[in-house]
PyMOL Python script that loads the backbone (N, CA, C, O; Angstrom):
from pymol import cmd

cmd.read_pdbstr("""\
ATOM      1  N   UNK A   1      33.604 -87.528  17.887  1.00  0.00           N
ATOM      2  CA  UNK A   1      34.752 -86.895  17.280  1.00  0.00           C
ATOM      3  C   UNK A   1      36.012 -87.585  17.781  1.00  0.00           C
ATOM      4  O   UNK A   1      36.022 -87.803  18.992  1.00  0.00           O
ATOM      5  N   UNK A   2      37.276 -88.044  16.952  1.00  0.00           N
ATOM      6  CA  UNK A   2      38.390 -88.474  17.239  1.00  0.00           C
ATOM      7  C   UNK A   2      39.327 -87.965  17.323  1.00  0.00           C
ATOM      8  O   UNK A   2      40.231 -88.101  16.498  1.00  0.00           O
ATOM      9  N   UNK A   3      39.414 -86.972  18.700  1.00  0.00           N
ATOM     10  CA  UNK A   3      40.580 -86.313  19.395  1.00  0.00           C
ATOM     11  C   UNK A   3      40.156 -84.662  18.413  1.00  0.00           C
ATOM     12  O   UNK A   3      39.036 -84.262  18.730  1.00  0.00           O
ATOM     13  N   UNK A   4      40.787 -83.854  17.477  1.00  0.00           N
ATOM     14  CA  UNK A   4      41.101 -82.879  16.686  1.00  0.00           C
ATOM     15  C   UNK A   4      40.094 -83.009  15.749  1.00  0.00           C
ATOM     16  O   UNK A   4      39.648 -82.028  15.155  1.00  0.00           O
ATOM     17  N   UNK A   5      39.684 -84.169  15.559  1.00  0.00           N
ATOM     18  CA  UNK A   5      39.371 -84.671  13.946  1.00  0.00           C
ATOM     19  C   UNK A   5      37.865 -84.824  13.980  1.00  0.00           C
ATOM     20  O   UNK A   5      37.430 -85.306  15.026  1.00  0.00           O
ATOM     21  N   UNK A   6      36.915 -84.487  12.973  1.00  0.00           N
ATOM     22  CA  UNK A   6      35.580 -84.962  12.617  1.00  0.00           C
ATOM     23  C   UNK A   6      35.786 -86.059  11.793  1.00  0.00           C
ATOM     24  O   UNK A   6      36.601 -86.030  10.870  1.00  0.00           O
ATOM     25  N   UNK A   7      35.116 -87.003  12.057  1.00  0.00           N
ATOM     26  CA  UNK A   7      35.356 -88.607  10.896  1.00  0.00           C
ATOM     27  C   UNK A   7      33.985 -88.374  10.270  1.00  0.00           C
ATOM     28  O   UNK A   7      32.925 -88.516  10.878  1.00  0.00           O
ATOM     29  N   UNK A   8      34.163 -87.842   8.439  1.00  0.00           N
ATOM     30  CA  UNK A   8      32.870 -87.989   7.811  1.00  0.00           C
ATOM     31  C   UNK A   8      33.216 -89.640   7.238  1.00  0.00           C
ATOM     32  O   UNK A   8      34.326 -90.156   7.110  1.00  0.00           O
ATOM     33  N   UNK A   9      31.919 -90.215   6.967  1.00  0.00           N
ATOM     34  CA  UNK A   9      32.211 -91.455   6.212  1.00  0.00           C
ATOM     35  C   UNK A   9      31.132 -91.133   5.170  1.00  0.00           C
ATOM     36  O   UNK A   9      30.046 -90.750   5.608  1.00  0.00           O
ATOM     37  N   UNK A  10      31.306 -91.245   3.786  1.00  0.00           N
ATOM     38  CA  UNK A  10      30.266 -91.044   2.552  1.00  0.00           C
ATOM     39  C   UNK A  10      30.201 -92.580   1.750  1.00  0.00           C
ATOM     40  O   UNK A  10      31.013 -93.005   0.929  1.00  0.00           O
ATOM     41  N   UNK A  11      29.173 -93.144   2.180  1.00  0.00           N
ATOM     42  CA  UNK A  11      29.097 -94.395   1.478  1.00  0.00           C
ATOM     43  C   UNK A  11      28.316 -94.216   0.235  1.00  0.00           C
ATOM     44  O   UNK A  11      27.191 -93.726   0.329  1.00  0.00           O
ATOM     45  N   UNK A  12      28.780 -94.552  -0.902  1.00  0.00           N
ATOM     46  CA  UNK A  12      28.688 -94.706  -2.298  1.00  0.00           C
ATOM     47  C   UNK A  12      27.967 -95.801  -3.217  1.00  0.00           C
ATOM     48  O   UNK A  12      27.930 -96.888  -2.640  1.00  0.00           O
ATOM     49  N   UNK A  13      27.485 -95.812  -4.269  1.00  0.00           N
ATOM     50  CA  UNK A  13      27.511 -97.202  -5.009  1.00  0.00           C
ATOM     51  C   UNK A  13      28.536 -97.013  -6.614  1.00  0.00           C
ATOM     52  O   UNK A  13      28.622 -97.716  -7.621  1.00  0.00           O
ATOM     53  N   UNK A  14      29.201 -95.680  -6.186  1.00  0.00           N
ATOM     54  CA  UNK A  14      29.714 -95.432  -7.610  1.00  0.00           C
ATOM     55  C   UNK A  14      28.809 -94.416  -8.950  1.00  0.00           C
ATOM     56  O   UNK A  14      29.147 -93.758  -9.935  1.00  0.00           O
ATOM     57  N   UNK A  15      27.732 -94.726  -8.371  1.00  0.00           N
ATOM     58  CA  UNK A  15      27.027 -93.759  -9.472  1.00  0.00           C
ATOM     59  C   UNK A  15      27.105 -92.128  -9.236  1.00  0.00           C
ATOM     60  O   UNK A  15      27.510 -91.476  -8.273  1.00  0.00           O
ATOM     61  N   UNK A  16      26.456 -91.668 -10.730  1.00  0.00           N
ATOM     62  CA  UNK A  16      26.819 -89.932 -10.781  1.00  0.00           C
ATOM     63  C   UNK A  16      26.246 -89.579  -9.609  1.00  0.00           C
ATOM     64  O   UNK A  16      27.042 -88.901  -8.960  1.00  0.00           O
ATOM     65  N   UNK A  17      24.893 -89.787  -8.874  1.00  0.00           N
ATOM     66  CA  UNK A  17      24.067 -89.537  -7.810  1.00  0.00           C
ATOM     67  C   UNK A  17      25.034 -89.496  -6.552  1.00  0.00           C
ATOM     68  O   UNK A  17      25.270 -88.613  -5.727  1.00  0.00           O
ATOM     69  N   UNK A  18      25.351 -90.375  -6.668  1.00  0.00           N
ATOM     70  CA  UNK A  18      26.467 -90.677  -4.975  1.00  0.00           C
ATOM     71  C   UNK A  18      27.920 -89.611  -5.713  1.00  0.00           C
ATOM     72  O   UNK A  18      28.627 -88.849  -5.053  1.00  0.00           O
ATOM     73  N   UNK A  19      27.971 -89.738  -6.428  1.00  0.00           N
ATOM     74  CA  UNK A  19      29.247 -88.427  -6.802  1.00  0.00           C
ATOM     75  C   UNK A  19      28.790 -87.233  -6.455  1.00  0.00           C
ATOM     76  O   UNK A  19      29.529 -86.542  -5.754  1.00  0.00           O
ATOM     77  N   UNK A  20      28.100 -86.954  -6.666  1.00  0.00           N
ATOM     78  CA  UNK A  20      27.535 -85.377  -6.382  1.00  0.00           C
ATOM     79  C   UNK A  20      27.794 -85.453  -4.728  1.00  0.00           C
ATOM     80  O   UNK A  20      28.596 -84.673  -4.215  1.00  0.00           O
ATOM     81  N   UNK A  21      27.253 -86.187  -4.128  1.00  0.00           N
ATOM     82  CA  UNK A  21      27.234 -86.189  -2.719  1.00  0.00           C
ATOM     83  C   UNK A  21      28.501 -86.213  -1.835  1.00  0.00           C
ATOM     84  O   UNK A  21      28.763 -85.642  -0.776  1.00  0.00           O
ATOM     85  N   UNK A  22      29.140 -86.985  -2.547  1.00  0.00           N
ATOM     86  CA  UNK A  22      30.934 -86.470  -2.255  1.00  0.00           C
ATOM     87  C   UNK A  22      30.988 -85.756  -2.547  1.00  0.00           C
ATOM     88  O   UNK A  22      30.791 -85.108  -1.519  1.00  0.00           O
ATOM     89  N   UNK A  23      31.231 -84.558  -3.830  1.00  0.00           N
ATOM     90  CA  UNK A  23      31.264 -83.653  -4.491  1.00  0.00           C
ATOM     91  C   UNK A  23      30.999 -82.628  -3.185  1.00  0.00           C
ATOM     92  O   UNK A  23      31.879 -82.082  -2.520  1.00  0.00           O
ATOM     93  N   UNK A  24      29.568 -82.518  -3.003  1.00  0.00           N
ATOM     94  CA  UNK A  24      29.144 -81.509  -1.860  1.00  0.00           C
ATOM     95  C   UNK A  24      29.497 -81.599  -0.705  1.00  0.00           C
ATOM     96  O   UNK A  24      29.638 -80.549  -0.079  1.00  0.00           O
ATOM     97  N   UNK A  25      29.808 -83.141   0.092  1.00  0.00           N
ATOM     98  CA  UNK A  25      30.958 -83.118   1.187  1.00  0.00           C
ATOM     99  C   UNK A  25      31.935 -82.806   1.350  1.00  0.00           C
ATOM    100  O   UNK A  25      32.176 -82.272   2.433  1.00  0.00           O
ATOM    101  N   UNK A  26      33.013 -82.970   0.368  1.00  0.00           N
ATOM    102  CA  UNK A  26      34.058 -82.330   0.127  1.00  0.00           C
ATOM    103  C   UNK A  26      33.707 -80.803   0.041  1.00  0.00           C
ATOM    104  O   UNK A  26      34.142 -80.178   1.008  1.00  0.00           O
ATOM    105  N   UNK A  27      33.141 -80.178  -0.725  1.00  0.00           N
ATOM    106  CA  UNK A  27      32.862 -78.690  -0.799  1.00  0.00           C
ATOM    107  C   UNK A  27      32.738 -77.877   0.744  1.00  0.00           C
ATOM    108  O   UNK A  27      33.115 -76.754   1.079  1.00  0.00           O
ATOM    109  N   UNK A  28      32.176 -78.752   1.361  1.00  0.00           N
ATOM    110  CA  UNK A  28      31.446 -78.374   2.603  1.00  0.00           C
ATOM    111  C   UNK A  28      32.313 -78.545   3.615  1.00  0.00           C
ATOM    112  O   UNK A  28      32.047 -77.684   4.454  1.00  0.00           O
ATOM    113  N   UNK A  29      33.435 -79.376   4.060  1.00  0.00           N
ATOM    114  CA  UNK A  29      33.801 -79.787   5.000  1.00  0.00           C
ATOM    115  C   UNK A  29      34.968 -78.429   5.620  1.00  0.00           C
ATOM    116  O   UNK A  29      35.251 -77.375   5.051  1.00  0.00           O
ATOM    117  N   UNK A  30      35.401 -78.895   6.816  1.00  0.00           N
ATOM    118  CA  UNK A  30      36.257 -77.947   7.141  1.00  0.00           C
ATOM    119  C   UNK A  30      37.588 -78.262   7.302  1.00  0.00           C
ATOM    120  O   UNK A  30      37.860 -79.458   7.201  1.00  0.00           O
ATOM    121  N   UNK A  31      38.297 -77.656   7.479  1.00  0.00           N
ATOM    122  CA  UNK A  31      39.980 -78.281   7.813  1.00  0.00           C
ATOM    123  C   UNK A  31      40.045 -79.692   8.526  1.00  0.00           C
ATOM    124  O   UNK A  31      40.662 -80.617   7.997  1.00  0.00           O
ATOM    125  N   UNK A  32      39.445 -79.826   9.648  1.00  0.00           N
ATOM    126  CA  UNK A  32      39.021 -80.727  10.704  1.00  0.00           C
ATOM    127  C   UNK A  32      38.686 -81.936  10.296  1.00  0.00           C
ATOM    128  O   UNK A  32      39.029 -82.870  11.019  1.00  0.00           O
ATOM    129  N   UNK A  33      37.993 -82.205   9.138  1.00  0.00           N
ATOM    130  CA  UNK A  33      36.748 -83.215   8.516  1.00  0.00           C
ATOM    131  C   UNK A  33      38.171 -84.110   7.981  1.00  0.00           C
ATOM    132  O   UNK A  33      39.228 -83.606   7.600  1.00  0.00           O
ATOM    133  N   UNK A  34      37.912 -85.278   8.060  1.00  0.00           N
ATOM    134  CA  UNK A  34      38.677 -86.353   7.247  1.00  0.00           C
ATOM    135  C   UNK A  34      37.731 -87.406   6.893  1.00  0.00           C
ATOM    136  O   UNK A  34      37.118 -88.214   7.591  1.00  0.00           O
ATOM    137  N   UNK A  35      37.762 -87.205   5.685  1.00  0.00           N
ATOM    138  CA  UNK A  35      36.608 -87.541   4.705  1.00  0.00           C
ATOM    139  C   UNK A  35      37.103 -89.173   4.441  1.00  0.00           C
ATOM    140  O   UNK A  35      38.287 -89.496   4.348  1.00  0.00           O
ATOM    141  N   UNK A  36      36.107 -89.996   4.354  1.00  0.00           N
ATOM    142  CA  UNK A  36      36.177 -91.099   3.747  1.00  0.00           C
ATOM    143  C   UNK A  36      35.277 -91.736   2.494  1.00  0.00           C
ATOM    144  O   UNK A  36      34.059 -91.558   2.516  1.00  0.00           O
ATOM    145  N   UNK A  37      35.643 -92.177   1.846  1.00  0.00           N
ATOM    146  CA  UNK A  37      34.632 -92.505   0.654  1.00  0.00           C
ATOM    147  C   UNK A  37      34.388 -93.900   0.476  1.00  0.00           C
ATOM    148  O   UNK A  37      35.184 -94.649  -0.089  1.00  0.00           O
ATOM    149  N   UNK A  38      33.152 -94.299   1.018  1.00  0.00           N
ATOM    150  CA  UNK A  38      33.275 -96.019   0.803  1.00  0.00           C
ATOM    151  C   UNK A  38      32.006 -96.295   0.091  1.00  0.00           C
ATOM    152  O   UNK A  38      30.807 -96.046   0.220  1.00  0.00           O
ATOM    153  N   UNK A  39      33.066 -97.130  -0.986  1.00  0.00           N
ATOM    154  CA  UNK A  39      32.085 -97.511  -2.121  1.00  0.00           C
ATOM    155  C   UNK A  39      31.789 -99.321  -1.609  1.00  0.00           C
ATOM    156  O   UNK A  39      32.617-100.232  -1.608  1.00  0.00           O
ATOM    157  N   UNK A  40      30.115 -99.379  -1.154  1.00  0.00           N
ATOM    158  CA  UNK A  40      29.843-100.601  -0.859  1.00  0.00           C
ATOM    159  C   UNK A  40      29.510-101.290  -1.875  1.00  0.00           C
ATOM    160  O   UNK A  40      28.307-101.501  -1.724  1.00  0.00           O
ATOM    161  N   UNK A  41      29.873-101.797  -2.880  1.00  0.00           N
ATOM    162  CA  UNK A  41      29.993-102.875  -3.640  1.00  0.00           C
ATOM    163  C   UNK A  41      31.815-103.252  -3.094  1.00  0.00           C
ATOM    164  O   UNK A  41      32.581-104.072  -3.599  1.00  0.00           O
ATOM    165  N   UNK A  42      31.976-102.641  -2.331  1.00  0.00           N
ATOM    166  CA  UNK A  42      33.244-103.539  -1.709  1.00  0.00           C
ATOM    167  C   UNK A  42      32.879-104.405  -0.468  1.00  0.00           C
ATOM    168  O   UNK A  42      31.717-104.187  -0.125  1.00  0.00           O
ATOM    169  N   UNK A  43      33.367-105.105   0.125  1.00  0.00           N
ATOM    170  CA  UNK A  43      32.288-105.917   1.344  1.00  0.00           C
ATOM    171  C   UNK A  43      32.383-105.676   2.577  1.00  0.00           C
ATOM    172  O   UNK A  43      31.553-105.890   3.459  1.00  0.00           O
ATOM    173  N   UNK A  44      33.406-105.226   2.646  1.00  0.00           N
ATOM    174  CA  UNK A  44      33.702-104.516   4.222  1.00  0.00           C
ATOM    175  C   UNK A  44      33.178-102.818   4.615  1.00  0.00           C
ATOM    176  O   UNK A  44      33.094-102.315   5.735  1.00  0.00           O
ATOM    177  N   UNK A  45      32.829-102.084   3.050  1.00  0.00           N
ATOM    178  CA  UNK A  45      32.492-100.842   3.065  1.00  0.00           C
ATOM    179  C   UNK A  45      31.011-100.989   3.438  1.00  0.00           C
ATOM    180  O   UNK A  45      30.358-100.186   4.104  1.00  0.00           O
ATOM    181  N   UNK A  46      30.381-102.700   2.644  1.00  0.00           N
ATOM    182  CA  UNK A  46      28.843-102.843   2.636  1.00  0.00           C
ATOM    183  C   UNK A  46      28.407-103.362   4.209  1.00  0.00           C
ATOM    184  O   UNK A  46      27.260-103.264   4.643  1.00  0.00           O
ATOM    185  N   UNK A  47      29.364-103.839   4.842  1.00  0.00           N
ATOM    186  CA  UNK A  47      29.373-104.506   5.993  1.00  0.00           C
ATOM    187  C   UNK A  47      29.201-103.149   7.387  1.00  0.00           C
ATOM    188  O   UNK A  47      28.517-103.222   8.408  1.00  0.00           O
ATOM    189  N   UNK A  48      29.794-102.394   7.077  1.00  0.00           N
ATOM    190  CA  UNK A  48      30.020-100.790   7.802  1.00  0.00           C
ATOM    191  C   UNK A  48      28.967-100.549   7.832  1.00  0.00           C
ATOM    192  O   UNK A  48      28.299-100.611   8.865  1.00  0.00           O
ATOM    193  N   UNK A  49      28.377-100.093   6.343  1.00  0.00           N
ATOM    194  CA  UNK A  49      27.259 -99.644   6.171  1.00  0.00           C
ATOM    195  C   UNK A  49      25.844 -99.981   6.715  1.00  0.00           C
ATOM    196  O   UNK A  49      25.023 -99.241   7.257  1.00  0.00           O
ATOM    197  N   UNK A  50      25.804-100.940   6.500  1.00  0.00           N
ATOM    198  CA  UNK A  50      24.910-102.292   7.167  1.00  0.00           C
ATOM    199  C   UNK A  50      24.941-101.921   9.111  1.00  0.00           C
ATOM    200  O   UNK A  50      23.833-101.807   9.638  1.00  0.00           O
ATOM    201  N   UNK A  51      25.854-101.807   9.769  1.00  0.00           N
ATOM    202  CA  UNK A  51      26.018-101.763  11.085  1.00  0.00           C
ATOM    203  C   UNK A  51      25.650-100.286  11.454  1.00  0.00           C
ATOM    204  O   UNK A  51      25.092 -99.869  12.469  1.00  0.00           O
ATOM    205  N   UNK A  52      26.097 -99.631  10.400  1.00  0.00           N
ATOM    206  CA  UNK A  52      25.434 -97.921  10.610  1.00  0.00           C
ATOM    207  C   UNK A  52      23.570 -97.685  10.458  1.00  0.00           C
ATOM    208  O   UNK A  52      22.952 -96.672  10.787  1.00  0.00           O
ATOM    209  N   UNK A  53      23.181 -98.548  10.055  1.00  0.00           N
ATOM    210  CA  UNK A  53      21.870 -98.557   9.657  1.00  0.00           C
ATOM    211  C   UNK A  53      21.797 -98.097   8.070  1.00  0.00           C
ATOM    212  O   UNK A  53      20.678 -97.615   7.896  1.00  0.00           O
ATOM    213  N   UNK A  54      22.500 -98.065   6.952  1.00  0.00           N
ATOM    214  CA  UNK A  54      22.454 -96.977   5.844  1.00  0.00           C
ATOM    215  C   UNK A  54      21.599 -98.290   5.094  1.00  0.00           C
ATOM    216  O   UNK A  54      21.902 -99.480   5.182  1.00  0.00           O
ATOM    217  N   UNK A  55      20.114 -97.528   4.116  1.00  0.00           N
ATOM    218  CA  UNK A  55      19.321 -98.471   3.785  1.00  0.00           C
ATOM    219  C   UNK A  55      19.219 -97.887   2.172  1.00  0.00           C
ATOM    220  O   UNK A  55      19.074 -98.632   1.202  1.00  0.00           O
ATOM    221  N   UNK A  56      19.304 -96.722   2.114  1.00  0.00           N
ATOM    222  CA  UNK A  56      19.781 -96.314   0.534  1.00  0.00           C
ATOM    223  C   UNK A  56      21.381 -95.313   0.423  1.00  0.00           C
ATOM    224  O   UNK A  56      22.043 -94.741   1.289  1.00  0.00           O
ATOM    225  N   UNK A  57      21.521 -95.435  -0.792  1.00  0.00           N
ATOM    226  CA  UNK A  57      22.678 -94.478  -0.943  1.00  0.00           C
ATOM    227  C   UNK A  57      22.410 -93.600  -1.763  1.00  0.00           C
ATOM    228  O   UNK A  57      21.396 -93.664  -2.458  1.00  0.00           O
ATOM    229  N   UNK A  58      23.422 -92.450  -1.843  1.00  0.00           N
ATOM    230  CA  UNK A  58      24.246 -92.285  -1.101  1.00  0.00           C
ATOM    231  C   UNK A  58      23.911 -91.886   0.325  1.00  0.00           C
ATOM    232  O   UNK A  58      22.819 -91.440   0.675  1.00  0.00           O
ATOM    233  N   UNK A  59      24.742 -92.048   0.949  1.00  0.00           N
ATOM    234  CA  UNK A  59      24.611 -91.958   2.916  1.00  0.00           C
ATOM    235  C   UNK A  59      26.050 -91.335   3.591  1.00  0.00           C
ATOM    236  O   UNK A  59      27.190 -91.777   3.446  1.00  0.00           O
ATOM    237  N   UNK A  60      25.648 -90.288   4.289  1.00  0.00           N
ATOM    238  CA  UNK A  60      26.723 -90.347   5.188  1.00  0.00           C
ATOM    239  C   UNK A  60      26.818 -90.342   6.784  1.00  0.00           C
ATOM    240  O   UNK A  60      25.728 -90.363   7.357  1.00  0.00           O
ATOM    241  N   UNK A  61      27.872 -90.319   7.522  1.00  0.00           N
ATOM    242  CA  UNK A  61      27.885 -91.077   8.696  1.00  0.00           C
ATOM    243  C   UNK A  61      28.953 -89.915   9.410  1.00  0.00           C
ATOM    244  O   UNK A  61      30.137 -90.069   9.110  1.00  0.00           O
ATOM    245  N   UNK A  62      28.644 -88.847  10.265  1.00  0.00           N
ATOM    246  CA  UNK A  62      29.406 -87.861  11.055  1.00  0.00           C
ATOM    247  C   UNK A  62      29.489 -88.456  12.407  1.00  0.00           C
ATOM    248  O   UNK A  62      28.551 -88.616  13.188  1.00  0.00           O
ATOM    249  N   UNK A  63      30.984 -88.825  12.618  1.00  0.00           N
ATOM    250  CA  UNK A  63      31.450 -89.187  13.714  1.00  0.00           C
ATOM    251  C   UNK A  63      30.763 -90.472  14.196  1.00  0.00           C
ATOM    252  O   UNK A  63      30.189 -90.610  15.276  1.00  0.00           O
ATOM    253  N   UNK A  64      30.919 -91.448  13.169  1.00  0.00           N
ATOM    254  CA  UNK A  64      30.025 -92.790  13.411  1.00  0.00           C
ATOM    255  C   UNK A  64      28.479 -92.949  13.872  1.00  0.00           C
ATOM    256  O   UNK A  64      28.126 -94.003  14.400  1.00  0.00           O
ATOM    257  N   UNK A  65      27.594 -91.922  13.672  1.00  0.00           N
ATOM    258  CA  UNK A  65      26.748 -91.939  13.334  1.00  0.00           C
ATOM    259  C   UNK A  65      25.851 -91.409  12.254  1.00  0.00           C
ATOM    260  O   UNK A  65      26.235 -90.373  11.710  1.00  0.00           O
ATOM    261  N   UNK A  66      24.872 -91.869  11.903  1.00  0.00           N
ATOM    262  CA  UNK A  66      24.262 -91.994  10.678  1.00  0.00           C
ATOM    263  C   UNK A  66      23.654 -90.773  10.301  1.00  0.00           C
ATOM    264  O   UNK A  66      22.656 -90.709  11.019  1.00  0.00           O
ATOM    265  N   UNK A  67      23.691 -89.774   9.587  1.00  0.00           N
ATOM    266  CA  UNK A  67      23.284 -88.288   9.420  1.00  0.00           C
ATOM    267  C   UNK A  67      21.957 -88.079   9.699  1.00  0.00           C
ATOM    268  O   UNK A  67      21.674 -89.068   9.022  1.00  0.00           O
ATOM    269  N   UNK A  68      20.762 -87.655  10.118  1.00  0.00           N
ATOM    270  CA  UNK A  68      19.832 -87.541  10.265  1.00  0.00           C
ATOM    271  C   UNK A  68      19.006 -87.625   8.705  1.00  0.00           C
ATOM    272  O   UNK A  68      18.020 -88.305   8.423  1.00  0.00           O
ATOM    273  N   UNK A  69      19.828 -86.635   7.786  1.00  0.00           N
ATOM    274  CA  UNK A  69      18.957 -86.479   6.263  1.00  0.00           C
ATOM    275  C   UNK A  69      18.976 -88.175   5.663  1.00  0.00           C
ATOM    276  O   UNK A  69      18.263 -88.646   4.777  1.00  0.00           O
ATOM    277  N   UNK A  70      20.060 -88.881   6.491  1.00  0.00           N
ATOM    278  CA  UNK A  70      20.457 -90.311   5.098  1.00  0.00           C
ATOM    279  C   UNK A  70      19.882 -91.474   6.230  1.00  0.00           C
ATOM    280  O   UNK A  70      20.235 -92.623   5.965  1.00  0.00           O
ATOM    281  N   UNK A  71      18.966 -91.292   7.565  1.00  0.00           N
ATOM    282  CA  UNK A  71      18.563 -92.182   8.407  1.00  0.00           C
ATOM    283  C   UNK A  71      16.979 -92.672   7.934  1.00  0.00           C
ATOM    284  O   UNK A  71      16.379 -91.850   7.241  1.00  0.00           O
ATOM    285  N   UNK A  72      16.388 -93.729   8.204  1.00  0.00           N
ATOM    286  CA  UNK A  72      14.616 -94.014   7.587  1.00  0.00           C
ATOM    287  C   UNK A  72      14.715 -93.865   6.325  1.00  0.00           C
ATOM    288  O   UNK A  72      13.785 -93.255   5.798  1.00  0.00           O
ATOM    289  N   UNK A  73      15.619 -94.260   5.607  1.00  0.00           N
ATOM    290  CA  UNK A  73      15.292 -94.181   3.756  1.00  0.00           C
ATOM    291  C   UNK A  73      15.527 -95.110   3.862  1.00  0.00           C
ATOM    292  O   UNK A  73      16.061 -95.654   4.829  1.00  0.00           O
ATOM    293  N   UNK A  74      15.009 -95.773   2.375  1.00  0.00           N
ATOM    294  CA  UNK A  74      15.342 -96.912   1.676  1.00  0.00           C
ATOM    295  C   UNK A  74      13.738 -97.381   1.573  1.00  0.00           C
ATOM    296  O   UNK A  74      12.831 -96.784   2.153  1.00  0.00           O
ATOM    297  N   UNK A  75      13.590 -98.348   0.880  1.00  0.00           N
ATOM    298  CA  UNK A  75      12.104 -99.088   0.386  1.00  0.00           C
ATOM    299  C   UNK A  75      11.480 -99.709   1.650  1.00  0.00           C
ATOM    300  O   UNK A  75      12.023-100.282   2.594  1.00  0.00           O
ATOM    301  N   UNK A  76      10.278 -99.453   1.420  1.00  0.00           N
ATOM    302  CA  UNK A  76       9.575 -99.810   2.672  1.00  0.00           C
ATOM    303  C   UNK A  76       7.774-100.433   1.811  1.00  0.00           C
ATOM    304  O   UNK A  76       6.769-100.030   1.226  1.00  0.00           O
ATOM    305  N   UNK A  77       8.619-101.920   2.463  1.00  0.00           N
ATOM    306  CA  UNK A  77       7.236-102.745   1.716  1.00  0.00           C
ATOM    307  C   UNK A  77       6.055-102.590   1.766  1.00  0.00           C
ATOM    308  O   UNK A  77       5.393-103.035   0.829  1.00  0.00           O
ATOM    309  N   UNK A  78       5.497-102.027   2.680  1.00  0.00           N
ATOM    310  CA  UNK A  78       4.168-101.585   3.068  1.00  0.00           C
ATOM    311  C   UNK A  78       3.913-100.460   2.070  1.00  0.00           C
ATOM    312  O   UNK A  78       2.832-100.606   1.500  1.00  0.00           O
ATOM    313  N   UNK A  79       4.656 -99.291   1.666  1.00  0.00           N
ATOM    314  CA  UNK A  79       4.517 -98.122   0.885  1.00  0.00           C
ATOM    315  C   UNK A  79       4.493 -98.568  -0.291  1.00  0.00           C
ATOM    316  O   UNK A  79       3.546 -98.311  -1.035  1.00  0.00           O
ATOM    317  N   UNK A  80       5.700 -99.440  -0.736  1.00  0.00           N
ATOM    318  CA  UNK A  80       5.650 -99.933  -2.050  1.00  0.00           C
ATOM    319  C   UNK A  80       4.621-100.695  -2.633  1.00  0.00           C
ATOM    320  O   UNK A  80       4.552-100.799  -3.858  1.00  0.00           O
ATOM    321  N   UNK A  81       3.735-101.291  -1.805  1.00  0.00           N
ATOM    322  CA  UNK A  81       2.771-102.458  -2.033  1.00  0.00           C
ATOM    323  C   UNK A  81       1.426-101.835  -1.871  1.00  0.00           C
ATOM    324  O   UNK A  81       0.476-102.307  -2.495  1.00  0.00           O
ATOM    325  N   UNK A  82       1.266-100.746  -1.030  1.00  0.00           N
ATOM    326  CA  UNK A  82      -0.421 -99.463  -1.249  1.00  0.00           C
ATOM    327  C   UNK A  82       0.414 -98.789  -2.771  1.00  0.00           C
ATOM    328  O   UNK A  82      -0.409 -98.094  -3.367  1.00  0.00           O
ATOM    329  N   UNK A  83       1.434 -98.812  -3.325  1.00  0.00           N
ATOM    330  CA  UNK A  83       1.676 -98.102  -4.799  1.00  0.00           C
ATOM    331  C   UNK A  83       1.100 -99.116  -5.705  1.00  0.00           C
ATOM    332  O   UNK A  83       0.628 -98.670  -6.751  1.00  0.00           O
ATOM    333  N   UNK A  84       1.048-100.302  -5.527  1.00  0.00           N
ATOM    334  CA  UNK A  84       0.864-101.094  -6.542  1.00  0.00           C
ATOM    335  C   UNK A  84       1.687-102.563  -6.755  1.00  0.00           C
ATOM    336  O   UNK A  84       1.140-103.518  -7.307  1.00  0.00           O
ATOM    337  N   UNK A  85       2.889-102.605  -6.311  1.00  0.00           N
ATOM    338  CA  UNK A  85       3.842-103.768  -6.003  1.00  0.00           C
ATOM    339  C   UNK A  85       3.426-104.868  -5.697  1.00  0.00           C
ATOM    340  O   UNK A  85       3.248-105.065  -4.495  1.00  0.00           O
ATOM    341  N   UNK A  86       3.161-105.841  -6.550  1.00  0.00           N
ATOM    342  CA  UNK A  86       2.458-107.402  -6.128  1.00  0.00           C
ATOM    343  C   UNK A  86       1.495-107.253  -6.744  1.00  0.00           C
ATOM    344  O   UNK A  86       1.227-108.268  -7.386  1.00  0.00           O
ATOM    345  N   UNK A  87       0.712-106.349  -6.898  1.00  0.00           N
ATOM    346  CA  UNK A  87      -0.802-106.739  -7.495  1.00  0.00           C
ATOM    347  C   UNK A  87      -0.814-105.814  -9.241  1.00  0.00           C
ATOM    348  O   UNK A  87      -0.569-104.701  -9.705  1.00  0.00           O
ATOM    349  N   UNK A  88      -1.255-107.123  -9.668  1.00  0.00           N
ATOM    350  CA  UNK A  88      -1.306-107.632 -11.294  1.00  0.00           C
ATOM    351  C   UNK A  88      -2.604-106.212 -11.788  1.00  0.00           C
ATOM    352  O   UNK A  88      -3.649-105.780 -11.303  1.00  0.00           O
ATOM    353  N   UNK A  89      -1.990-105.995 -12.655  1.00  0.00           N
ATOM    354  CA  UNK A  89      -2.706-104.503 -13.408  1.00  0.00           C
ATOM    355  C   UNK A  89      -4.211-105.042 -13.728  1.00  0.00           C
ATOM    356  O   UNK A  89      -4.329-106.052 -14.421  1.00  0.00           O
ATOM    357  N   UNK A  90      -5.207-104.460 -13.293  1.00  0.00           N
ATOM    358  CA  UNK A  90      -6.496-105.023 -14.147  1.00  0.00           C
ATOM    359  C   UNK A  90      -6.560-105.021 -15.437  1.00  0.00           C
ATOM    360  O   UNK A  90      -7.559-105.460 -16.006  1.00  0.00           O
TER     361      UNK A  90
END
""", "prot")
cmd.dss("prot")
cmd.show_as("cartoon", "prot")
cmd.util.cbc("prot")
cmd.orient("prot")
């Protein structure tokens, strides 16, 4: 926490999906919360993101660390590849 302040960070790609998720941060937050919205198709928002660990979006990040619900997501080759990924349909 920075002094008074909770630092949320909500990283985005712009789609309706990641809107909602601002949508409900904003809804949720308290006087305290100073919300940020970073849409990583910018390079310094994708660069943040990247150093936070964020592997899908939307993601958010309370007090510079990575939320527990938005931490271990994203594609994972081993899962994708026992689904079927790489190997040609009989």
């Amino acid at each position: 926490m920075t002094g008074t302040r909770r630092t949320i960070e909500v990283f985005t790609a712009g789609c309706p999906i990641c809107e909602e998720a601002v949508s409900a941060v904003q809804r949720h937050a308290c006087p305290s919360c100073e919300i940020s919205i970073l849409d990583t198709r910018n390079a310094a928002a994708a660069t943040r993101a990247r150093r936070l660990g964020v592997r899908s979006l939307p993601a958010v990040a309370v007090d510079g660390k990575l939320a527990g619900c938005c931490a271990r997501r994203g594609p994972d080759e081993a899962m994708l590849r026992a689904a079927g990924l790489g190997r040609p349909v009989p």
